[in-house]
N, C-alpha and C positions, 0 to 999 in steps of 0.2 A: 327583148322589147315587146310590148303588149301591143295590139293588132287595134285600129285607131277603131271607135264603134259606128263610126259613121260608113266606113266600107261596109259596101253592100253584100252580104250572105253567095249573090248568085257568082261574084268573081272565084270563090273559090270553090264552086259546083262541076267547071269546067276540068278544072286538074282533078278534081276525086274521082269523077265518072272517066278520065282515062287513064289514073292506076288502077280502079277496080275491071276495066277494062285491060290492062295489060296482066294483070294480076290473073283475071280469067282466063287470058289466052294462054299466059305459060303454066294452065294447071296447078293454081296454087292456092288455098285457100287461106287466111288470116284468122288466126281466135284469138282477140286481143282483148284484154280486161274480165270484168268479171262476168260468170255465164249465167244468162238469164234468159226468158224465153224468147227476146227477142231478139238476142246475138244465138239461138239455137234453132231459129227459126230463119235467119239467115244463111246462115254455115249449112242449115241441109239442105236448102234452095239450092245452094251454090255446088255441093255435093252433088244432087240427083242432076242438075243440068250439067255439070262436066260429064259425070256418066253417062248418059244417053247420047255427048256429042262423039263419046270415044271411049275404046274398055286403055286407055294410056294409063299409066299412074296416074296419082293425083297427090300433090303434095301438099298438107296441112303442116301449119306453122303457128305454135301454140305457145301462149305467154299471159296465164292468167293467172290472180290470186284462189280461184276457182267461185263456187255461190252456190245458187237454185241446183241442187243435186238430180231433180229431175228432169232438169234442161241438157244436163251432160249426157244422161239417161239417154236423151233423144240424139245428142250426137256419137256418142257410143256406137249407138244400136245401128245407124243409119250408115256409120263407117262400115261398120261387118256388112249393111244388107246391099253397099253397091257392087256390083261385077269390078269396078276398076280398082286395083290394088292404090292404098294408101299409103303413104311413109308419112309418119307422123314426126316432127321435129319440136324438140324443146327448146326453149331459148327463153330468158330472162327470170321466170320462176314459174312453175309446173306446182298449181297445190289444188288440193282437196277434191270437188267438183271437176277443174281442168284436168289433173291426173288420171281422175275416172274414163273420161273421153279420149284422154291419152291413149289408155288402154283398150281403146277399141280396134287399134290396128294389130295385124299381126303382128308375133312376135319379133320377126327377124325384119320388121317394116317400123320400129320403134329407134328414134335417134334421138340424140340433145347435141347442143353447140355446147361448149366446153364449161362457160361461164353459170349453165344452168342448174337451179335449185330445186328438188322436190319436194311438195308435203303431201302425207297422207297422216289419216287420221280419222276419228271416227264422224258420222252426219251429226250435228248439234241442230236444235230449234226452239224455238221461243215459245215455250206455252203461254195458255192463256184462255179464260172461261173459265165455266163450269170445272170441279175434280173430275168427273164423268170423261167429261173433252181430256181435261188433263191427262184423265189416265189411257185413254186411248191414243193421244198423240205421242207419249212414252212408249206405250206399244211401238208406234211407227217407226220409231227412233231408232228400237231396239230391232226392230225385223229389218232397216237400211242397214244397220251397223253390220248385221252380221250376211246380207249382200255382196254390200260392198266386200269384207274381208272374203268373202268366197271368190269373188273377185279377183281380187288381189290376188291371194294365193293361186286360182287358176293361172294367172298371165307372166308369174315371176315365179312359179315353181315352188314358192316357199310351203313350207306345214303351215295349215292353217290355224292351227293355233299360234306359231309365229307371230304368225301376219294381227290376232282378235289383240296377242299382249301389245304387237307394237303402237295398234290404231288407240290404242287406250289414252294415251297421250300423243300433239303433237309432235311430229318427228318427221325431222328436215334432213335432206339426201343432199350434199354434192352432185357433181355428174359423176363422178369414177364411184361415190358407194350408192348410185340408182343403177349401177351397171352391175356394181356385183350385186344388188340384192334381185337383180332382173327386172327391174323394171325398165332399161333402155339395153337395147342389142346392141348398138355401138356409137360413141364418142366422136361425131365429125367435125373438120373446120370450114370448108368448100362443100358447094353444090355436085361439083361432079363427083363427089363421091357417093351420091345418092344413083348413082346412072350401077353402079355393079351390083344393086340387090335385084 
């Protein structure tokens, strides 16, 4: 049933501000939908303030089609640069962009819920302009692609040549083959099993 438009916007202000407040206190942070700088300019907010309140873990909970490759760029980097260790969780589908930022946590701090899907694959963009532009934004394309693939091949052990043929196309993981290919350290159903790493 659709939500009548005459209700007022502030009724439902009340319950967001205290799951994002419950949310905070047990350590947990949300990447939900696609990443762009303003869900990566949120998530590091939320990152650098658990840090500073505490070196505790801090659990990110990730469920994105992925997007802006350089907005994951920023959550990536921000995951490695806090003191408090991360455990990163996949759930619902892990691709492109979100993967990247997946991969910012340590290896043995890398999980998915059962049901989860992963893509990787190589950065795509839209040219446009000038052949001059053109052919420099091709440039761009081609210097992410082969990042990213270093990338990847760092965090999941693969040769990287593996990893340059696989990105070449689309290519969708289960959870059981993101686990053998390394990209998730281990398959959970419950929270407390995030307490033995």
């Amino acid at each position: 049933m659709f939500a009548s438009t005459t209700e007022s916007p502030a009724v439902a202000q009340p319950a967001s501000t205290f799951l994002e407040e419950k949310a905070f206190r047990a350590r947990t942070v949300l990447v939900f939908g696609t990443v762009t700088d303003a869900l990566a300019s949120e998530t590091v907010r939320k990152l650098l303030a658990l840090d500073a309140e505490s070196s505790a873990p801090i659990t990110m909970i990730v469920s994105s089609p992925g997007g802006h490759l350089e907005s994951g760029d920023a959550i990536h980097d921000v995951v490695r640069f806090v003191s408090s260790p991360v455990n990163m969780v996949g759930t619902g589908w892990v691709g492109s962009a979100a993967t990247h930022l997946y991969l910012g946590a340590s290896r043995e701090r890398r999980f998915c819920l059962p049901q989860t899907r992963f893509l990787i694959h190589q950065p795509s963009g839209g040219a446009g302009g000038p052949a001059s532009d053109i052919a420099i934004q091709a440039e761009e394309i081609i210097k992410a692609r082969e990042r990213i693939a270093r990338i990847i091949a760092r965090e999941t052990w693969q040769p990287l040549e593996r990893v340059l043929k696989d990105i070449e196309r689309d290519l969708w993981m289960p959870a059981e083959q993101a686990l053998s290919y390394g990209l998730v350290s281990r398959i959970i159903q419950r929270r407390e099993e995030l307490a033995s790493v």
